[in-house]
N, C-alpha and C positions, 0 to 999 in steps of 0.2 A: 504493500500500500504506500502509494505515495505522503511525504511527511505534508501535513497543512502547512502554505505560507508563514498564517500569523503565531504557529507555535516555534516557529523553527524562526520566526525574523527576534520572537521574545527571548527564547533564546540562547539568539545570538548576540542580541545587547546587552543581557545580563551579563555573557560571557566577557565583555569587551570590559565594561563596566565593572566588574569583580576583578580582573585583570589587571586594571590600574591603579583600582582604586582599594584593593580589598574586599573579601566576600561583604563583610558588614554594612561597610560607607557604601560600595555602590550596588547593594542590594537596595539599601533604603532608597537611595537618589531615586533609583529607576524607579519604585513602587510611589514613592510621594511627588513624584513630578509625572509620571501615569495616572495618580488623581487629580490632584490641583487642575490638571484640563479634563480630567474627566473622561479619561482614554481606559478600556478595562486591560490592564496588562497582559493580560492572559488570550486577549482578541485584539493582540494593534495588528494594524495592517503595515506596509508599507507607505501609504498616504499621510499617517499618522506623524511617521517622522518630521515632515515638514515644520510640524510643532513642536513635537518632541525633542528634536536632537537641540534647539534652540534653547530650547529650557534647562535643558541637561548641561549643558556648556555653561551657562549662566550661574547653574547650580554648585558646581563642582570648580570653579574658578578661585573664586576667593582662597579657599583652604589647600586645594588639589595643583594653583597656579597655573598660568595660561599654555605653557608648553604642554602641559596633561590636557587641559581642556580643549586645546588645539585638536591632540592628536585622537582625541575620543570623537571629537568632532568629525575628522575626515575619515575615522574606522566606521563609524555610522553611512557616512557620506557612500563611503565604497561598498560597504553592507548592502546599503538601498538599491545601487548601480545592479549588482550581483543579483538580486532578489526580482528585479524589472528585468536581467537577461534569462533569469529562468524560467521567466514566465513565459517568452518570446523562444523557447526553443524548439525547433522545427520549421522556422518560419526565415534560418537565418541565407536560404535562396530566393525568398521573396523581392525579386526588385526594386518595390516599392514602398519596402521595408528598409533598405540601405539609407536612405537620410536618418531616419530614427537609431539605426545601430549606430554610425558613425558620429552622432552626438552622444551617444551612450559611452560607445567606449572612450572619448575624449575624456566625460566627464571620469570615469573609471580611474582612465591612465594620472589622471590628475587629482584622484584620490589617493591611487597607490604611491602616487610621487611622493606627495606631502604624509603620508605615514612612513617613506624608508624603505617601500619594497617596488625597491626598481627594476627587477625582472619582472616582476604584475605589471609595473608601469610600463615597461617597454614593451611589451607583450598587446597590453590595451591598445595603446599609440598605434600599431603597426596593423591591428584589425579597423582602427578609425581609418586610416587613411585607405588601404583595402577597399571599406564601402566608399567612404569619401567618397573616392575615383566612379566606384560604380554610377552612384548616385548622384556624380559633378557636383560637387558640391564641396568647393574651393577654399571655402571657410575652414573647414573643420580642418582640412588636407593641411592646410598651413597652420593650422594650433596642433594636429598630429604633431607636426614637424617641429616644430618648437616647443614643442612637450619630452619629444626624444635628446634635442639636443638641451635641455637643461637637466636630464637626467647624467648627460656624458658632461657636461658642466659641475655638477656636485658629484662626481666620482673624479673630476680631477682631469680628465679626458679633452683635453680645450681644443686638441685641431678638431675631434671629429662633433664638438658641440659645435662652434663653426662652421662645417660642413650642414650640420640639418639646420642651424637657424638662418644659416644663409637661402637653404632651399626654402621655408617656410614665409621668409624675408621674398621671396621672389612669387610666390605662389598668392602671398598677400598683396604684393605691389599689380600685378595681373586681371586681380579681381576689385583691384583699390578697395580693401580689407583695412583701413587705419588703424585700428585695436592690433589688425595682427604685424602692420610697419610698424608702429611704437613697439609692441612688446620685441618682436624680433630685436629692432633697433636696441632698444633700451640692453638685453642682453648683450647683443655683439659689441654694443660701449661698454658695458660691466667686464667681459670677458679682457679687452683690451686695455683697460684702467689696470687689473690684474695681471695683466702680460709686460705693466709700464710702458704703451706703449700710449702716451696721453695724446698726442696731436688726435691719432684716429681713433681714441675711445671719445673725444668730442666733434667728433666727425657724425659719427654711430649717434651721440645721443643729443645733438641738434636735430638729426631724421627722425629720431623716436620722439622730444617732446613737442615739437611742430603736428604730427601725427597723433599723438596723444589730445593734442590740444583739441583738435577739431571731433573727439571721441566725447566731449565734457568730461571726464572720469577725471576729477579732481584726484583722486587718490593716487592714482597712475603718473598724473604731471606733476605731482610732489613728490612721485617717490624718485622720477628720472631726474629733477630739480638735484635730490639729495645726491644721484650717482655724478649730477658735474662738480656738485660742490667738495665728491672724495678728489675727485680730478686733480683740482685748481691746489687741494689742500696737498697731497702728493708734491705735485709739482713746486709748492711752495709760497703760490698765487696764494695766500691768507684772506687778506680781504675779500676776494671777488669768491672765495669758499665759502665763509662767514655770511660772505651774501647771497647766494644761491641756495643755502643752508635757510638764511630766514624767510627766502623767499616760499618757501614748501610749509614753513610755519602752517600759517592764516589754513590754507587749503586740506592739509590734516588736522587741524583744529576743528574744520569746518564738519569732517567725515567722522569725528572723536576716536578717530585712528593712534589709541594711546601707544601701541607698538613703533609705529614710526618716529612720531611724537620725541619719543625717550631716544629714540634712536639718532633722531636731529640734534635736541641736547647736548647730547654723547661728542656728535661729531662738533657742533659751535666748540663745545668745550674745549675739544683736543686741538683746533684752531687756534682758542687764546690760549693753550699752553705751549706749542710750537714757536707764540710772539713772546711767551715766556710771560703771560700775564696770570700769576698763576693766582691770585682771589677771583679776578671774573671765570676763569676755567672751573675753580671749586665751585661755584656757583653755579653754572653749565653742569655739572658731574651728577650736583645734588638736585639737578630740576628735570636728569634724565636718571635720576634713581627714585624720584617720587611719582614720573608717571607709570613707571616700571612697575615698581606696589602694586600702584592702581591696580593694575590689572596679574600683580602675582608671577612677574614674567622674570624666573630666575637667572635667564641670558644676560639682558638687559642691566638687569641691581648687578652682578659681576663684569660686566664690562664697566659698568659705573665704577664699581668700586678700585678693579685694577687701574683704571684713569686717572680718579681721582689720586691711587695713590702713586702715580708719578710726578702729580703737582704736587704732593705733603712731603717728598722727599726734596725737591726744589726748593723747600722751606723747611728743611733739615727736622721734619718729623718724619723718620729714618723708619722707626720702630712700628707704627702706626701704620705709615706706608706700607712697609712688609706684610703685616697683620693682613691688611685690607685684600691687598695681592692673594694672598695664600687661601686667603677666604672666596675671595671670585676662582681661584682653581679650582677651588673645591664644589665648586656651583657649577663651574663649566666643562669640567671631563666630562661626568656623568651623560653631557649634550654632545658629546663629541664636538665641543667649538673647537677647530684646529686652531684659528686665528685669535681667540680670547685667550686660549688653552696658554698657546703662545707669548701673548700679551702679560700675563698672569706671571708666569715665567720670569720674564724677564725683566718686569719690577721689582722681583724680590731678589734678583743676581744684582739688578742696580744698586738697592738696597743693602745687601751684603756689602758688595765693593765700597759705598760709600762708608762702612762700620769699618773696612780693612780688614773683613772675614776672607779672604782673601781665595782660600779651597772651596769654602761655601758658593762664593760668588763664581769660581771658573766651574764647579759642577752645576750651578743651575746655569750659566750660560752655555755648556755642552749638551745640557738638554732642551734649551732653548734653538740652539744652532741646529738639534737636529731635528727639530719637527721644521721650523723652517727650512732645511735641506729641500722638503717633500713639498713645500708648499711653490715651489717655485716662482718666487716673487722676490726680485732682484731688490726693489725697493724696501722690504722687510730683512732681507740677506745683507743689505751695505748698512744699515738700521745697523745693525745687529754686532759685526763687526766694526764699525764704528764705537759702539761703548765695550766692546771690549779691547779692543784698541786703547782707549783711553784709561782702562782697565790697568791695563798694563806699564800704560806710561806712567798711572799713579804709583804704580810697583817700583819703580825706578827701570823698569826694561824698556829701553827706548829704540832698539831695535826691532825690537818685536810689537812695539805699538806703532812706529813706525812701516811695519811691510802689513799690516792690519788697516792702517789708515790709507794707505795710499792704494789697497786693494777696496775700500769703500767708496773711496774715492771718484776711482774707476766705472766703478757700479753708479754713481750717482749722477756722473757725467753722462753715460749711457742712457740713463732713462730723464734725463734733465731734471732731476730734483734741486731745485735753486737753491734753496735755502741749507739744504742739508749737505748740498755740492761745497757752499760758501763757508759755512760752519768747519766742517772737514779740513779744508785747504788751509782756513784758518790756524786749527790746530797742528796742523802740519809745518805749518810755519814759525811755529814756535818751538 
């Protein structure tokens, strides 16, 4: 006998929901957010979700925090996909049925994204565009496309993300698709801000927020706003960073997009601490650790805190600094942040250095240098060597801070980082 829909979709929410939450906490969730609407748990349908997963996100944020709520949110999300292609099986030769699969599996593929299972995701993507084609239908074929290539994006894979956002990039210019020239765009600038390659990551994300613009998605033109203002800050540009940065304000303000929100902060901040203005950076630190809260987002409060405590060390609260640092690591493994992971790191080797813990500070900067290895980003690798460099010169070893610095150097030259090029040379000259 075939299993019913609504016992087998109840569950599978219980199951996701005890999962993350604990048999306890998200037994109750599901049972008391199944009444409050007045849904009988034991007969939801798949229609039900539409209220449901809404609620349940809402519910479990606060205590559970937003990266849980996220991810419970997009397990439902692919749940529901799953449950509407089961319903549809035997029907998947109907020709007339290929626009309706080909937005199913989109949504699918970009469920399984954002929960981490990127063989499902790529798996989906690849049956979207399959019908797409069938059923011409140009839209979906270019978010197929750019669904596959930001999966090879977040495994690190950047020629062959390039290769599919560039197809999806073309398959959207074709059908003059804008949602899908901004997002393409907006990525292939991201990918090339990454690669340091700044002239053409503001090439890439002029095409995306022109394109964005004419889409109204404020969300979308503030979030590509925040990718020129990593730009300009890279390169050294502060000001026109600072401004690009506030410019995205107002517009996430607008959508109460408190993720991004903390995430502008974050970056204002790390602009006034680069001009060395380190009370308005503290300030920036703590106004992107309090929309963080808001919403319970542990990424965010450790990116904050290892920021901020690079400005508390520039005002020789060494110890503090440290604390803070060690504390966002401890927040941020568990997410697999490479880049905060990193970050984390190497506040507390700076901190060390600046104590004269001398073994302390060369083993967290060898663990620092080797996750950076991997991340391949030239502008974090001359970052890096660079203070240790200086590391060194503090030691009294000035040949060895010296072949350090002038290999940073190099690297900074390369990818024209102004400010960090100038700083460098400076010290080198003394």
């Amino acid at each position: 006998m075939i299993e019913q829909p609504s016992f087998k979709l109840a569950s599978e929410i219980r199951r996701i929901l005890t999962a993350e939450l604990g048999r306890e906490f998200g037994q109750t969730v599901f049972v008391t957010q199944c009444s409050e609407l007045n849904i009988k748990s034991e007969e939801l349908k798949v229609g039900d979700l539409i209220r449901l997963a809404p609620a349940i996100i809402r519910a479990i944020r606060p205590s559970a925090g937003d990266e849980t709520a996220q991810r419970v949110g997009n397990q439902i999300k692919k749940l529901k996909v799953q449950m509407e292609l089961e319903t549809l099986k035997g029907k998947e030769g109907d020709p007339a049925m290929s626009r309706r699969f080909a937005d199913m599996y989109v949504t699918l593929g970009s469920a399984c994204h954002a929960t981490g299972d990127f063989d499902e995701a790529d798996k989906a993507f690849r049956n979207a565009i399959r019908y797409a084609k069938k059923a011409d239908y140009p839209l979906k074929d270019a978010e197929a496309h750019i669904g596959i290539g930001l999966i090879f994006e977040r495994n690190d894979k950047w020629d062959d993300a390039i290769e599919y956002l560039n197809k999806g990039l073309s398959i959207s210019q074709s059908a003059d698709y804008p949602l899908g020239i901004a997002d393409a765009s907006r990525w292939l600038g991201h990918l090339e801000w990454h690669r340091s390659n700044y002239d053409r990551a503001l090439e890439w994300l002029e095409k995306g927020l022109s394109n964005a613009e004419r889409t109204g998605d404020d969300s979308l033109v503030g979030q590509i706003m925040i990718e020129f203002g990593l730009v300009y800050s890279d390169r050294g540009e502060l000001p026109k960073a600072i401004e690009w940065f506030s410019r995205s304000l107002p517009l996430l303000e607008g959508v109460r997009d408190y993720r991004q929100l903390s995430r502008i902060y974050n970056n204002i901040g790390d602009s006034h601490m680069q001009q060395k203005e380190w009370k308005k950076a503290l300030e920036h630190f703590e106004k992107s650790e309090e929309y963080a809260r808001m919403i319970n987002n542990q990424q965010f409060i450790g990116w904050s805190l290892f920021n901020s405590g690079e400005a508390l060390l520039n005002i020789n609260e060494i110890d503090q600094a440290i604390d803070r640092a060690d504390t966002a690591l401890k927040m941020l493994e568990p997410l697999h942040d490479t880049m905060g992971v990193q970050g984390s790191i190497r506040i507390q080797a700076l901190g060390y250095a600046k104590k004269k813990e001398w073994a302390k500070a060369e083993e967290m900067f060898s663990r620092a240098m080797e996750i950076t290895e991997g991340m391949a980003s030239k502008y974090h690798k001359g970052q890096l060597l660079f203070d240790i460099g200086r590391m060194h010169r503090d030691k009294g070893d000035k040949k060895k801070a010296k072949t350090l610095l002038t290999e940073a150097q190099a690297l900074f030259k390369e990818i024209g980082a102004k400010r960090l090029l100038a700083e460098v040379t400076e010290d080198l000259g003394k």
